[in-house]
C-alpha positions in Angstrom: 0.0 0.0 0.0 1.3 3.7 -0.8 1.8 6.0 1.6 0.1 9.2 1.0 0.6 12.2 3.1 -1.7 14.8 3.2 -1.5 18.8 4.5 -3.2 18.3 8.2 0.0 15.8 9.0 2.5 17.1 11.8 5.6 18.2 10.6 7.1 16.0 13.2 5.1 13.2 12.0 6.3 14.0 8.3 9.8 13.8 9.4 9.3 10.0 10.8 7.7 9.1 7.4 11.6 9.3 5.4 14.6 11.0 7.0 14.9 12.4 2.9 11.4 14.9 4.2 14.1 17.3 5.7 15.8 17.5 1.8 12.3 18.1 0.4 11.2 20.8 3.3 14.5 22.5 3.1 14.4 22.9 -0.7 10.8 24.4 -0.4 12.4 27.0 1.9 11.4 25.5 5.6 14.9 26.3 7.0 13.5 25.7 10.7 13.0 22.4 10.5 14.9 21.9 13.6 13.0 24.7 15.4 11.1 23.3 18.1 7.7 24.5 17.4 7.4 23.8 14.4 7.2 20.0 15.5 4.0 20.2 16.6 2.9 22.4 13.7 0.9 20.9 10.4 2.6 20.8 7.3 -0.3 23.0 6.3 0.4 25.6 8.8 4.1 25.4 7.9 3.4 26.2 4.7 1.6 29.2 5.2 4.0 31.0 7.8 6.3 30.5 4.7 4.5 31.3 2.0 4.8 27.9 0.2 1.6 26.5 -1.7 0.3 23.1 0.3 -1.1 21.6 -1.9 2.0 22.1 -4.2 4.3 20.7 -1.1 2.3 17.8 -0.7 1.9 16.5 -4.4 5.8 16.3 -4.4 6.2 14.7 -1.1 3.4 12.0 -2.7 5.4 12.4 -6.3 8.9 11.3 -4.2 6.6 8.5 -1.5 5.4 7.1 -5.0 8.4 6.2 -6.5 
């Protein structure tokens, strides 16, 4: 079965999913992955603080799960 991720997941939840999340979040510009709060934020959320597109973020986390 394929793992999909959708935009309500926890960033620290993402994280747990593939250590290779960090690579993706860091090239979308989330440089504060290691920040403590944003563990307990969505990746939705994240998005928004940084101006990033969700949906976008999450069809090439599914794109990278799916291969």
């Amino acid at each position: 079965m394929e793992k999909k991720i959708t935009k309500d997941i926890i960033i620290a939840d993402l994280l747990n999913v593939d250590q290779f999340m960090i690579a993706i979040l860091m090239r979308a510009g989330m440089h504060c992955i290691g920040c403590p709060s944003s563990q307990g934020e969505t990746l939705e959320e994240a998005c928004l603080v940084h101006g990033i597109d969700p949906d976008q973020l999450v069809d090439q986390i599914n794109d990278y799960l799916a291969q």
